[in-house]
FIKE-138772 format. One record per residue (C-alpha): residue number from 1; residue in one letter; x, y, z. Coordinates in pm, whole numbers. Layout:
@resi:NUM resn:A east:X north:Y up:Z
...
END
This chain:
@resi:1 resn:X east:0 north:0 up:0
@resi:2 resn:X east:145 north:354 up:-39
@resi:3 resn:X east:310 north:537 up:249
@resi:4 resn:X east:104 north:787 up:440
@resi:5 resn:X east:171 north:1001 up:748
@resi:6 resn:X east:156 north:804 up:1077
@resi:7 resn:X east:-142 north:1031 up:1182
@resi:8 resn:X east:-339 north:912 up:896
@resi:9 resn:X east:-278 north:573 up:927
@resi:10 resn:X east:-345 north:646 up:1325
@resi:11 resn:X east:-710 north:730 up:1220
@resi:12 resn:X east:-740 north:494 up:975
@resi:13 resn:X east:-690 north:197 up:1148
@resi:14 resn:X east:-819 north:313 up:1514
@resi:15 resn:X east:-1156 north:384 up:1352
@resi:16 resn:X east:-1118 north:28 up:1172
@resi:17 resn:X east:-1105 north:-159 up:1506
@resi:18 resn:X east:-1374 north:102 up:1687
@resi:19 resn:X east:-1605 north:28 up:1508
@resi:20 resn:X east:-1573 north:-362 up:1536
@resi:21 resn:X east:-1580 north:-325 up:1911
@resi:22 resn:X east:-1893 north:-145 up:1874
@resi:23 resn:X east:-2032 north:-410 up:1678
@resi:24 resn:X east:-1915 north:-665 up:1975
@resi:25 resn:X east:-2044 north:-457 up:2292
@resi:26 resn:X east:-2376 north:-465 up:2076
@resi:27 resn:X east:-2372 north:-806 up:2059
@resi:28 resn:X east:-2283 north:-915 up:2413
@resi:29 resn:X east:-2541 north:-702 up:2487
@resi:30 resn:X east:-2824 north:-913 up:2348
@resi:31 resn:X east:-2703 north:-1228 up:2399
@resi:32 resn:X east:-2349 north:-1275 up:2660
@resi:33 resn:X east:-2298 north:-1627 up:2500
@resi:34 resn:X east:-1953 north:-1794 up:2501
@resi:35 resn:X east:-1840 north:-1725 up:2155
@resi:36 resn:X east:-2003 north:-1323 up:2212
@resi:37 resn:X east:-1806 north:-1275 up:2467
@resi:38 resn:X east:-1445 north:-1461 up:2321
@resi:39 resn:X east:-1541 north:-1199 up:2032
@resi:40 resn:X east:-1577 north:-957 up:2293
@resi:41 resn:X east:-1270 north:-1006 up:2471
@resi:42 resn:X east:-1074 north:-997 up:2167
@resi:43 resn:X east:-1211 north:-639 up:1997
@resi:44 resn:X east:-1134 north:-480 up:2299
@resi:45 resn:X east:-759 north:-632 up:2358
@resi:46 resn:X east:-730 north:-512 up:2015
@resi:47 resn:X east:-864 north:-154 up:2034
@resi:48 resn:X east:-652 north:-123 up:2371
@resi:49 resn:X east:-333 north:-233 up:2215
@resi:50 resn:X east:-427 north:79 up:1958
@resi:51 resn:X east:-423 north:349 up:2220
@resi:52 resn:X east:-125 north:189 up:2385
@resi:53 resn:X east:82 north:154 up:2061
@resi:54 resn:X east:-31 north:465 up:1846
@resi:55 resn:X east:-100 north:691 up:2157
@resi:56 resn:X east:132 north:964 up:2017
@resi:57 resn:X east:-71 north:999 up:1734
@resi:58 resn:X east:-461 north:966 up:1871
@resi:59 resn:X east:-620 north:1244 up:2109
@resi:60 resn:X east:-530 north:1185 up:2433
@resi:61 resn:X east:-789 north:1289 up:2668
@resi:62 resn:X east:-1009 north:1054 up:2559
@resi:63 resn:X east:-803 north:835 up:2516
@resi:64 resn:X east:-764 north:785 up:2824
@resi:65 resn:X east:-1095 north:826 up:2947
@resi:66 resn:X east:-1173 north:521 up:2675
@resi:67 resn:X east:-917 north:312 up:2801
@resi:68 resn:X east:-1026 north:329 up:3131
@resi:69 resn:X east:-1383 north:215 up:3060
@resi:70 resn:X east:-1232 north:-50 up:2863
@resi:71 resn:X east:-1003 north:-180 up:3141
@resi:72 resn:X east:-1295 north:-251 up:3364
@resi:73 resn:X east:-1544 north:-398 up:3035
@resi:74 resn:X east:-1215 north:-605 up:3012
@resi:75 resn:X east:-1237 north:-756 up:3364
@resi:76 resn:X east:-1628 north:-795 up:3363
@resi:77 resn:X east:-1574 north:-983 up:3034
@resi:78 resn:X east:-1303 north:-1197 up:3174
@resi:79 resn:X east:-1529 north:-1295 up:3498
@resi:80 resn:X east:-1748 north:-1417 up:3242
@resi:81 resn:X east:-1491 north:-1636 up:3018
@resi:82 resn:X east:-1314 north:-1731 up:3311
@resi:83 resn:X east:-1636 north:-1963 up:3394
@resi:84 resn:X east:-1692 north:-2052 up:3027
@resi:85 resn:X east:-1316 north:-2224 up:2990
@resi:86 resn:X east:-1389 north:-2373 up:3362
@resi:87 resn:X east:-1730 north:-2571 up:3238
@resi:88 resn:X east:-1586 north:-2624 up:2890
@resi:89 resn:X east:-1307 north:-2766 up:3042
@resi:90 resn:X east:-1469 north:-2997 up:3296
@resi:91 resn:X east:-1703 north:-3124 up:3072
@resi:92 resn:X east:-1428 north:-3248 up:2835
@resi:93 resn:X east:-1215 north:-3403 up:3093
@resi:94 resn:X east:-1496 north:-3638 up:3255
@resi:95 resn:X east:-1657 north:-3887 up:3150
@resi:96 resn:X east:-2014 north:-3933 up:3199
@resi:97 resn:X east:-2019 north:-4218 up:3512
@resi:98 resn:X east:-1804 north:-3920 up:3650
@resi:99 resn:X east:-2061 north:-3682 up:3651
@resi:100 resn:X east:-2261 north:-3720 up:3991
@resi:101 resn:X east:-1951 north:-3642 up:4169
@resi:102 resn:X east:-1885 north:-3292 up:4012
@resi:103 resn:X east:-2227 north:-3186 up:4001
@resi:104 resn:X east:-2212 north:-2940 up:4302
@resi:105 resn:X east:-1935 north:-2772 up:4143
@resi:106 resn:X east:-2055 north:-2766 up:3806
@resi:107 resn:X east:-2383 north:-2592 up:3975
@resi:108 resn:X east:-2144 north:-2353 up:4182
@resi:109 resn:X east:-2014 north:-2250 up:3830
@resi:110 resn:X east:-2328 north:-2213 up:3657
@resi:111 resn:X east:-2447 north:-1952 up:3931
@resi:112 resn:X east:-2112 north:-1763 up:3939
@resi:113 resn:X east:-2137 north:-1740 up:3567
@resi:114 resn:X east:-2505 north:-1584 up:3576
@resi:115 resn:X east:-2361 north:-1346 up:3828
@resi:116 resn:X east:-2083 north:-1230 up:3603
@resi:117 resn:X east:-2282 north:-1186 up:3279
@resi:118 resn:X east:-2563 north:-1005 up:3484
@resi:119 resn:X east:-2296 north:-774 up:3614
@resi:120 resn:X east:-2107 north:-753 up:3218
@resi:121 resn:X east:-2467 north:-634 up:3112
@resi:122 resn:X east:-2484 north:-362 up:3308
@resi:123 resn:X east:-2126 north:-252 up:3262
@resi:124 resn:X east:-2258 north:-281 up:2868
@resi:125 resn:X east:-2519 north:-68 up:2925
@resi:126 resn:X east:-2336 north:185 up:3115
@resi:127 resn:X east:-2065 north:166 up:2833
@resi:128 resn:X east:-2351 north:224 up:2553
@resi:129 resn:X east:-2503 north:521 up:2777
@resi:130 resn:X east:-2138 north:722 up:2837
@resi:131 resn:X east:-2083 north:656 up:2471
@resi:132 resn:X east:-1750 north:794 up:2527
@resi:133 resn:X east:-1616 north:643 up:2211
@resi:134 resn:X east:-1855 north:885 up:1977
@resi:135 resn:X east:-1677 north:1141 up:2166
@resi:136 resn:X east:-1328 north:996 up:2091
@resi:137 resn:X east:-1436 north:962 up:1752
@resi:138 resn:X east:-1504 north:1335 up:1753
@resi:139 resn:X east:-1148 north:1419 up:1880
@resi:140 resn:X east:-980 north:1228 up:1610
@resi:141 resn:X east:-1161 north:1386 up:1370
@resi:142 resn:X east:-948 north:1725 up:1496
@resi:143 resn:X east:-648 north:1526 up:1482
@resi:144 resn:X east:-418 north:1722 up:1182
@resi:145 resn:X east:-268 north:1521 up:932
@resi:146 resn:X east:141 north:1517 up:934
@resi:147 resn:X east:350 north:1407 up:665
@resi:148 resn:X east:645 north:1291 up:920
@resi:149 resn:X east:656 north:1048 up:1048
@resi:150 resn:X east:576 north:817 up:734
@resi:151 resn:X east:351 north:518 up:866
@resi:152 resn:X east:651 north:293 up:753
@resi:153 resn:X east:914 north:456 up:943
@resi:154 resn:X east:696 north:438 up:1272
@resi:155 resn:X east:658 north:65 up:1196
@resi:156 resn:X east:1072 north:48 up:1140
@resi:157 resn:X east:1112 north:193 up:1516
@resi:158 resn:X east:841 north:21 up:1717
@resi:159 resn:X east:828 north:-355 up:1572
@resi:160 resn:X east:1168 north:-454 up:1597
@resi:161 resn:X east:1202 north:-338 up:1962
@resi:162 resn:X east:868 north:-518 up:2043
@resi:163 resn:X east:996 north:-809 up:1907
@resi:164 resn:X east:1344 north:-803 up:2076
@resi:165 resn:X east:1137 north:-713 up:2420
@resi:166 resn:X east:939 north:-1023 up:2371
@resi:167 resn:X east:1201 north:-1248 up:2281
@resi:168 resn:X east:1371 north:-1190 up:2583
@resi:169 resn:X east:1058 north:-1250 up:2773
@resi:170 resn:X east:1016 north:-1595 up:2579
@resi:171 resn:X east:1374 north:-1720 up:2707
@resi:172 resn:X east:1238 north:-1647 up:3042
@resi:173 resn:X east:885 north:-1820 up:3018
@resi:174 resn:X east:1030 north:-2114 up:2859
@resi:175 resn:X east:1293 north:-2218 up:3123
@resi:176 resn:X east:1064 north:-2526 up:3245
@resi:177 resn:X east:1038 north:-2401 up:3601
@resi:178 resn:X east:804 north:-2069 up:3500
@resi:179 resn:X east:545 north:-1972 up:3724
@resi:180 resn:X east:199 north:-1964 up:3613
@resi:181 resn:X east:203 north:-1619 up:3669
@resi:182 resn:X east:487 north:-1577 up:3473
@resi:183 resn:X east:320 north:-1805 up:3177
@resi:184 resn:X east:20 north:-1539 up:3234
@resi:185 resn:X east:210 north:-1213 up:3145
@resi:186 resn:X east:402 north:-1372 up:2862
@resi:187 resn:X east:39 north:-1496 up:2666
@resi:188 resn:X east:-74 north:-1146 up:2727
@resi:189 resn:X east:255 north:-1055 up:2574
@resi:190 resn:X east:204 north:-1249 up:2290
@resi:191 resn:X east:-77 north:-1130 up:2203
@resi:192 resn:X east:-2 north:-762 up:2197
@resi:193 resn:X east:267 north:-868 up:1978
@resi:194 resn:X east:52 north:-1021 up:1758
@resi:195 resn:X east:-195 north:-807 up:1731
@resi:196 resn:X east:84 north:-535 up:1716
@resi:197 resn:X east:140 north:-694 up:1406
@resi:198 resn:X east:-189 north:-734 up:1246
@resi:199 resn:X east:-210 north:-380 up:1274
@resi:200 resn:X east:48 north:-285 up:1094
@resi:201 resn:X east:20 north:-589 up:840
@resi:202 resn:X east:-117 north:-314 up:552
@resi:203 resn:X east:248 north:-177 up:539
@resi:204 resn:X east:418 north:-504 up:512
@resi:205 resn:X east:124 north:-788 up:288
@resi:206 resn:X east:227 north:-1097 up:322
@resi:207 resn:X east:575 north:-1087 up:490
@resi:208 resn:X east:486 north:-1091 up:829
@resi:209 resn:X east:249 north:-1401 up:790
@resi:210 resn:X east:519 north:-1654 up:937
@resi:211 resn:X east:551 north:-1433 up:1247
@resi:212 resn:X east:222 north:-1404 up:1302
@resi:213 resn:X east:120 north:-1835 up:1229
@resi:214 resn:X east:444 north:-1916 up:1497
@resi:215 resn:X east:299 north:-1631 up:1762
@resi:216 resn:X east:-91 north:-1794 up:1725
@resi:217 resn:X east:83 north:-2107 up:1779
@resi:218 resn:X east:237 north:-2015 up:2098
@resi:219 resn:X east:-56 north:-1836 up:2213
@resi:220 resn:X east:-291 north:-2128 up:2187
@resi:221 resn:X east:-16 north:-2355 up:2395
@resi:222 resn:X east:-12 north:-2076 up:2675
@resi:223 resn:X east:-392 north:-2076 up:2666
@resi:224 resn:X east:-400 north:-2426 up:2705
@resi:225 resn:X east:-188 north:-2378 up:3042
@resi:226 resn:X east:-409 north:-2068 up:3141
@resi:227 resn:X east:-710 north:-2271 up:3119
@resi:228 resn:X east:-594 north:-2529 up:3348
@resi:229 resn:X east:-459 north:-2265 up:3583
@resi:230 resn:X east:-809 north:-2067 up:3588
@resi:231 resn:X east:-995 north:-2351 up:3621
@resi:232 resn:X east:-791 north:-2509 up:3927
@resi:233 resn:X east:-887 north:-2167 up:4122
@resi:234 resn:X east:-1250 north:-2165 up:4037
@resi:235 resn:X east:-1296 north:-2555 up:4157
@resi:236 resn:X east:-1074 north:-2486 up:4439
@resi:237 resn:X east:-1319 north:-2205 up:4561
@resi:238 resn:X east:-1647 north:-2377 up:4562
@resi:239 resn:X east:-1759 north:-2495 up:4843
@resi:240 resn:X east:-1904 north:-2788 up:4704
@resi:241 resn:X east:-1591 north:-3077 up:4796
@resi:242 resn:X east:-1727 north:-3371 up:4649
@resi:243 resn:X east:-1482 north:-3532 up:4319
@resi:244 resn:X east:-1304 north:-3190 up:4397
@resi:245 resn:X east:-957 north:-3400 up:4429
@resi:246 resn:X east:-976 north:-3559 up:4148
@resi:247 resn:X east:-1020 north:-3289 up:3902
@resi:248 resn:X east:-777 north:-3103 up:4094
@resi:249 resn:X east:-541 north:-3404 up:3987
@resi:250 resn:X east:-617 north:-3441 up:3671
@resi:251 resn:X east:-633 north:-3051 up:3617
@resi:252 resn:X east:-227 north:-3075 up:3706
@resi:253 resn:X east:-150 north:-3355 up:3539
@resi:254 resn:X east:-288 north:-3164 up:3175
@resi:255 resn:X east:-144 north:-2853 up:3339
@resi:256 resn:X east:163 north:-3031 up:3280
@resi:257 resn:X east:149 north:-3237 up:2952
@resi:258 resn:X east:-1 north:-2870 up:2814
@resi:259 resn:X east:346 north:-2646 up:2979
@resi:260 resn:X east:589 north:-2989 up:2831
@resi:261 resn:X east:431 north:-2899 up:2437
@resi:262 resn:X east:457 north:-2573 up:2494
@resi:263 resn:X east:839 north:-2545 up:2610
@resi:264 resn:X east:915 north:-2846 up:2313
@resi:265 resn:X east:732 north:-2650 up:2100
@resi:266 resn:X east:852 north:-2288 up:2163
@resi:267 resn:X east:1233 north:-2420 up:2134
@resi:268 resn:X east:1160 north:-2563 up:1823
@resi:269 resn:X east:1057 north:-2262 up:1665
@resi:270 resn:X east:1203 north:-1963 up:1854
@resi:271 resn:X east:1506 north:-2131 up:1937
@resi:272 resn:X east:1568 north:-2091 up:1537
@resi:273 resn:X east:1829 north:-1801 up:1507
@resi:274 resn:X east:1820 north:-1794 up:1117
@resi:275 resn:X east:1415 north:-1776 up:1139
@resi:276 resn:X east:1469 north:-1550 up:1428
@resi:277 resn:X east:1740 north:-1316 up:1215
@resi:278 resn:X east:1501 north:-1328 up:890
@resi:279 resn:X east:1173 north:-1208 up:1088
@resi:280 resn:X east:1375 north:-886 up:1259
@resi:281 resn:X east:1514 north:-840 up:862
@resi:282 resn:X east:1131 north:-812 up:784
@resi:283 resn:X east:1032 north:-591 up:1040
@resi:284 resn:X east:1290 north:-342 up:942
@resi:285 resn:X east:1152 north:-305 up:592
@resi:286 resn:X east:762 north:-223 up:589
END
């Protein structure tokens, strides 16, 4: 695509990914089912990673007013998901003779998951009724167009420093002895990386794509581990006790065949140095 000012493509693409959060928050707000609110989740960790990466180019009052009412939609959301991943999840590991034992926790669930999408409704509501993202919209309408910097040079200066930054993170996470914790920050870091990159993919077609299939696969292995790890907490805090043991076990044992792929899988890949030396080549030419 040809160059353009940073500022232009600032508006271009922030107005891109507004307006499919707007057409998310609508939807969760009819219907908070599981894949709603995944689609949810991901528009607004999109939008966010926006005002966080092009912040010196979008209007930043309202900016920050926006990303404010987007940290807490963020949380609500999660409460939400958090339960959907924990049922999902039970459901798959246990077989049906299985079933009378978890019952009391699978009903603890089901209540704490009506509670959270009662309370994400009204934190959709109150989102819809601010409307502060109309008046964001207004403000970067006043933003002035700059011909420096180019779009591409922007993209030179802030994706190969992402990508070193998370690199060095990934050598950490994948030591074998990582806390979940640890595992925790580096998915989120992952995906702002990734979705870093999708939003600059216009300036650089197709040349990014290998980047961007080894990141998804390293974000679905973390997930994996992050599911187990949410889903240990929310059966540990019932207080429904009967089969609780058991899917405790068997919750670590996955826990740990999931963290073994992801480590085998993750050296594999990232511990390439000629992949590793042709993707920073890429990101220094948009």
């Amino acid at each position: 695509m040809p160059d353009k000012s940073i500022v232009r493509f600032s508006v271009e693409q922030s107005s891109r990914l507004l307006r499919s959060l707007n057409v998310q928050t609508a939807r969760a707000s009819r219907f908070a089912g599981i894949e709603a609110v995944h689609d949810l989740r991901v528009a607004v960790r999109k939008f966010r990673q926006v005002l966080k990466i092009l912040k010196p180019w979008l209007p930043d009052e309202e900016s920050c007013l926006l990303r404010r009412e987007l940290k807490d939609l963020m949380a609500r959301a999660g409460d939400v998901r958090d339960r959907d991943i924990a049922l999902q999840l039970l459901r798959a590991m246990h077989a049906p003779e299985n079933a009378p034992r978890q019952r009391g926790i699978m009903t603890e669930l089901h209540k704490a998951r009506a509670a959270s999408a009662h309370a994400l409704h009204q934190n959709l509501r109150d989102f819809h009724v601010r409307n502060t993202g109309a008046a964001w919209m207004r403000a970067l309408k006043l933003v002035k167009p700059a011909s420096e910097p180019a779009a591409s040079g922007a993209a030179r200066k802030i994706l190969p420093r992402m990508l070193k930054h998370y690199l060095r993170r990934g050598r950490r996470a994948a030591r074998g002895d990582t806390p979940d914790e640890e595992l925790h920050r580096f998915r989120i870091a992952t995906k702002e990386m990734r979705y870093t990159l999708d939003l600059f993919a216009p300036l650089y077609g197709d040349g990014i794509g290998e980047i961007t299939e080894q990141l998804k696969m390293v974000q679905t292995h973390l997930g994996s581990i992050h599911d187990c790890a949410v889903t240990r907490e929310l059966v540990d805090d019932p207080p429904a006790s009967a089969g609780k043991k058991d899917i405790l076990r068997e919750l670590e044992k996955r826990r740990a065949r999931k963290t073994e792929r992801f480590l085998r899988d993750y050296q594999s890949h990232f511990g390439d140095k000629e992949a590793l030396r042709h993707w920073k080549k890429t990101l220094r030419r948009p």
